[in-house]
C-alpha distance (Angstrom), angle and dihedral (degrees) to the residues before:
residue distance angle dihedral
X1 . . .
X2 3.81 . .
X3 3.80 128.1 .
X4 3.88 112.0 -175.0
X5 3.49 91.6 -29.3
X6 3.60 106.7 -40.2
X7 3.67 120.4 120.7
X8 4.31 108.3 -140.5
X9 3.61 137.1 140.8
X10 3.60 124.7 -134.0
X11 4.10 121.3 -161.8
X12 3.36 128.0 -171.0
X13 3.91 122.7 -165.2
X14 3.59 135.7 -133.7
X15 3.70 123.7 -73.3
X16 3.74 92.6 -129.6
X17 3.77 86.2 52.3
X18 3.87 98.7 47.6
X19 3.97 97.0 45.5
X20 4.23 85.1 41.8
X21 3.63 88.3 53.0
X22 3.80 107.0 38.9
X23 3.79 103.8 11.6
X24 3.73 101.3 -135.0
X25 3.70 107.0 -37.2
X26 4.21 116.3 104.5
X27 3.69 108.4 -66.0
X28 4.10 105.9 -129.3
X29 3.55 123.2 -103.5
X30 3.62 120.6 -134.3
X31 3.52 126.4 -160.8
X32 3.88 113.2 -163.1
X33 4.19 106.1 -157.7
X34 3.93 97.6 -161.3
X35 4.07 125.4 -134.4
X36 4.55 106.8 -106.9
X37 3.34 109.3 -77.9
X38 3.50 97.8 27.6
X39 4.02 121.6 151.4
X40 3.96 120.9 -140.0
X41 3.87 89.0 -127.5
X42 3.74 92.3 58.1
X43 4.12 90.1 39.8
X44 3.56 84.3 50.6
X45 4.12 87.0 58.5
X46 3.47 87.3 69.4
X47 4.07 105.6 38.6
X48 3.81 89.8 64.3
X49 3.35 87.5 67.3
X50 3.25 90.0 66.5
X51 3.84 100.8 34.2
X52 3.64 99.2 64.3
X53 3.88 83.5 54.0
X54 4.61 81.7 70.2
X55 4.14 81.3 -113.4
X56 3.72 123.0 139.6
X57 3.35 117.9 -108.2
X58 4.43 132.4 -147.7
X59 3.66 115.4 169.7
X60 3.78 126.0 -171.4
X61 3.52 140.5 169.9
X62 4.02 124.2 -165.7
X63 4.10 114.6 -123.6
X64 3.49 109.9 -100.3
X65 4.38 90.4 -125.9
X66 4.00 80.6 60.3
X67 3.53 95.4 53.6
X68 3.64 114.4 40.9
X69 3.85 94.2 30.6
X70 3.67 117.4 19.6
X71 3.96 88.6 44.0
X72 4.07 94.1 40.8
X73 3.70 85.8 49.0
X74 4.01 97.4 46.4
X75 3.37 106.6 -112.4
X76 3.36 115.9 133.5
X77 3.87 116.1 -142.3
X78 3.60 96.9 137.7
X79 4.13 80.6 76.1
X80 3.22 86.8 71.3
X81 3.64 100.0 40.8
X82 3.68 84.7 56.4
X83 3.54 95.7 50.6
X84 4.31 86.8 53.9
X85 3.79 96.3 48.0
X86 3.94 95.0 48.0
X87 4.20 86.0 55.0
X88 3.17 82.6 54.7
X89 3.66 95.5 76.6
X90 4.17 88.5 53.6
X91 3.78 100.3 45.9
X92 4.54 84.4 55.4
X93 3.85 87.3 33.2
X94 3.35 94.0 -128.6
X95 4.02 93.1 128.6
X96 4.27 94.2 111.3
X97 3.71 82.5 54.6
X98 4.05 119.3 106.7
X99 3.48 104.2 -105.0
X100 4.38 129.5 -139.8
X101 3.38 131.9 -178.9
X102 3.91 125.0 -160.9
X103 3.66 106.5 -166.5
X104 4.07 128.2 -156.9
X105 3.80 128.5 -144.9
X106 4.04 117.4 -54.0
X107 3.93 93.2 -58.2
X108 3.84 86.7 67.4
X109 3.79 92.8 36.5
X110 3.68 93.4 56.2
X111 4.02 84.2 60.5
X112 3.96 99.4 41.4
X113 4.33 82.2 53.1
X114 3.42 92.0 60.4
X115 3.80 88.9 45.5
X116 3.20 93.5 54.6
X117 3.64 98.7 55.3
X118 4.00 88.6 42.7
X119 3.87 81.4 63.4
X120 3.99 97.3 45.3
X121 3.60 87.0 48.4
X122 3.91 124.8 30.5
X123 3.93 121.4 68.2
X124 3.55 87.3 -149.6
X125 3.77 96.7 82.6
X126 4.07 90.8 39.7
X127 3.51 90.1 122.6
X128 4.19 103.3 50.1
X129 3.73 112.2 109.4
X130 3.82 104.2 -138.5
X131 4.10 104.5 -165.8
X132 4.01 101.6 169.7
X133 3.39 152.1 -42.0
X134 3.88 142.7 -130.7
X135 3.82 117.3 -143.1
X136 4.01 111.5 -161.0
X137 4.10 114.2 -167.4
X138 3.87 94.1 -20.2
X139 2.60 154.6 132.8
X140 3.80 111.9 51.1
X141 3.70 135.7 161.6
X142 3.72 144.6 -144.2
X143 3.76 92.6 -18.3
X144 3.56 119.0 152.0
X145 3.53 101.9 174.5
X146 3.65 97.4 47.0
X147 4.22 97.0 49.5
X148 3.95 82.1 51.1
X149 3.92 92.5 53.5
X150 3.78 83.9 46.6
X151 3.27 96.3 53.5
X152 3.76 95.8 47.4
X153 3.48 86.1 46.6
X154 3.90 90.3 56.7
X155 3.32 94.4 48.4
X156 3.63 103.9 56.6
X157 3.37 139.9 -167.0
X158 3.46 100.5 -67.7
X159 4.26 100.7 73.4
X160 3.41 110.1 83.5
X161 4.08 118.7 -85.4
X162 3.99 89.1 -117.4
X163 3.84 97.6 46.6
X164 3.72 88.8 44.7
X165 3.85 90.1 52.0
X166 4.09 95.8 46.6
X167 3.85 85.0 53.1
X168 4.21 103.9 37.6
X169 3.92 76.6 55.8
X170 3.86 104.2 47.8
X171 3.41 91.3 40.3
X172 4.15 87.4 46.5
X173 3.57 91.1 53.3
X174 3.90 99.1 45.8
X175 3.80 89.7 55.9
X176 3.39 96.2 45.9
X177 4.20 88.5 54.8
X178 4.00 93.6 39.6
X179 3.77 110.3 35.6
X180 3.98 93.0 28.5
X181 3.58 116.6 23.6
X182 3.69 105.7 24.5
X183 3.85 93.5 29.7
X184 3.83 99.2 91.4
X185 4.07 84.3 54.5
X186 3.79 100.2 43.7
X187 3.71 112.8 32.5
X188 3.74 94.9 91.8
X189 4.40 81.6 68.1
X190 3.38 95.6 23.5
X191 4.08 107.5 34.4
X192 4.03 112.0 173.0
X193 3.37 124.5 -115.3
X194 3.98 87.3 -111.4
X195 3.44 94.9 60.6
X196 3.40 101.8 30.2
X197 3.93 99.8 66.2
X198 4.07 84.1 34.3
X199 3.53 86.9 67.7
X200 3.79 103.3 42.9
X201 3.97 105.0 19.6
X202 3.61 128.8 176.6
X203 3.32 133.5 -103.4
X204 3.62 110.5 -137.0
X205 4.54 102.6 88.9
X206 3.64 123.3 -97.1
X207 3.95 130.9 -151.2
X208 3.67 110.8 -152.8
X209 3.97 117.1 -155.0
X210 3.91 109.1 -161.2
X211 3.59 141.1 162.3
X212 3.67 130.6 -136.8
X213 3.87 86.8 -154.9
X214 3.63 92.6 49.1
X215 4.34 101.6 119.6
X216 4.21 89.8 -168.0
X217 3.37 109.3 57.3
X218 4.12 116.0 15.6
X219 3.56 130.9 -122.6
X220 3.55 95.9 -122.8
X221 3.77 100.8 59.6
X222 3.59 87.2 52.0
X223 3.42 88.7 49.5
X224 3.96 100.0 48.8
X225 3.57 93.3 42.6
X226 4.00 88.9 57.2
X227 3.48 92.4 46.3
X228 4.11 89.9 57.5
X229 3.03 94.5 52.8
X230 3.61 100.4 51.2
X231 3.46 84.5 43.9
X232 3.99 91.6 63.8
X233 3.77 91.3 46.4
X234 4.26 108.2 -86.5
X235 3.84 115.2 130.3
X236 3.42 99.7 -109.1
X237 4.15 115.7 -167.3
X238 3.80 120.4 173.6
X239 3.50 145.4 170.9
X240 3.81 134.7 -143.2
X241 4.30 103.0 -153.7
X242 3.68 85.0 -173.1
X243 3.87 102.0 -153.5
X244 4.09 107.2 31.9
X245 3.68 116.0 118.4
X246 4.17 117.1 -136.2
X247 3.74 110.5 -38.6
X248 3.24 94.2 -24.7
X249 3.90 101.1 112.8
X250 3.88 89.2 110.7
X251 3.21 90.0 56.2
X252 4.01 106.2 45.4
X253 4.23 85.5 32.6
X254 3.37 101.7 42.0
X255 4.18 91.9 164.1
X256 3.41 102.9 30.7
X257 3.63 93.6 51.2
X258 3.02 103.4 58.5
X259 3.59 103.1 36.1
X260 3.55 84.0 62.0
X261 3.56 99.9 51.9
X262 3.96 84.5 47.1
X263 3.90 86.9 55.8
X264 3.87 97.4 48.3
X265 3.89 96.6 58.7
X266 3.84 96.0 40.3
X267 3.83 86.4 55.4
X268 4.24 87.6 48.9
X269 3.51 82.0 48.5
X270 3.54 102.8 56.2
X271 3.63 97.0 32.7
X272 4.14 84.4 58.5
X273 3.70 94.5 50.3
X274 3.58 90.6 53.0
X275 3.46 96.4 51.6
X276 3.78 111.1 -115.1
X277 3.06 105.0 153.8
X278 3.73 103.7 -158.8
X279 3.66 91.5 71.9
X280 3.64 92.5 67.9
X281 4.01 141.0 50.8
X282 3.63 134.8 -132.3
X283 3.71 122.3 179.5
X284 4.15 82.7 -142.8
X285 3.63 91.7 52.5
X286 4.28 90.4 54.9
């Protein structure tokens, strides 16, 4: 489906399911932000998991031109982008619903920043009820190395070697100038989406699923940025799997993942029902 240009899918589950599940209060919806590069059949992987729980589901994956250039270059379309998926919820009427987000990689991390800030910011979204977030490979910070593995990853073996070199080196170069050299100049215009959301984080608690093994986006970021925000007062849950490359801890974990995921929400859940408000975000509340 397209709305204004943006290119999502929306699914919603089986009435049976839903009232099984949640037993007449508003089923969640989960929006799934996928990694660059990311096809709807594999987002879809990950979605079920979710659908056979009776939850709506929205899944989304950044262009790859937005990501590695737009983003690298500064300009912010994904604010836009953000804008488009959060109207989403109104045109379905699914705004009074709980909302979760289960974020992929940087490419869908770059997105969820500018979400986040939409949600600070705009009275329009005053009335969403934001009760967590899971954060899958991301987020990662000033790494060269491991947004050039990315990219080759992205690319795939398909593109010719000598294209693929050209570009693994322009786009090498660029980040080296913008998120390295330059940075220290520019990042009061141009802020990452690391530091950005470090600085002004969300309320609503976040579960970060990271690898120690994972060669794009290292452990440590991951680590530091959790420990910030638990630091300025989020719930912060995480969990090391050790030995599974980038986002692929579905894949190599294909119980454990998911049960966790499963586990997450239905804590959001309850903690929403009964009222704690520290487990969810209103823009009126900020």
């Amino acid at each position: 489906m397209e709305n204004d240009g943006i290119d999502y899918n929306i699914v919603f589950p089986h009435e049976k399911t839903t009232e099984t599940h949640w037993q007449g209060t508003k089923e969640p919806v989960v929006i799934l932000l996928g990694w660059a590069g990311c096809k709807d059949k594999h987002l879809t992987k990950y979605s079920s998991i979710y659908n056979d729980q009776g939850c709506v589901t929205i899944r989304y994956t950044a262009p790859l031109k937005t990501v590695f250039i737009s983003e690298s270059f500064g300009y912010k379309e994904l604010r836009t982008t953000a804008l488009k998926l959060l109207e989403i919820l109104y045109d379905y009427e699914v705004e009074q619903s709980p909302i979760f987000f289960h974020i992929f990689s940087n490419g869908g991390f770059m997105l969820y920043r500018y979400i986040v800030e939409l949600l600070h910011r705009d009275k329009q979204f005053s009335s969403l009820c934001i009760i967590g977030a899971i954060v899958d490979s991301a987020p990662g910070s000033g790494n060269v190395l491991g947004a050039i593995r990315a990219l080759a990853a992205t690319l795939g073996p398909k593109i010719s070697p000598v294209l693929k070199y050209v570009l693994i080196t322009l786009f090498a170069f660029t980040v080296f100038l913008l998120r390295i050299v330059l940075y220290p100049l520019t990042k009061y215009v141009h802020k990452n989406h690391y530091d950005a959301v470090k600085e002004q984080p969300p309320a609503w608690p976040h579960f970060f699923l990271y690898s120690s093994a994972d060669q794009v986006i290292r452990a440590k970021d991951v680590r530091h940025f959790a420990d910030t925000l638990k630091f300025k007062g989020v719930r912060v849950d995480s969990y090391d799997f050790v030995s599974s490359g980038h986002v692929s801890h579905l894949r190599e974990y294909s119980e454990q993942y998911p049960c966790k995921c499963r586990n997450f929400l239905m804590t959001c859940m309850k903690d929403t029902k009964g009222g704690h408000t520290k487990t969810r975000q209103r823009v009126s509340d900020q």
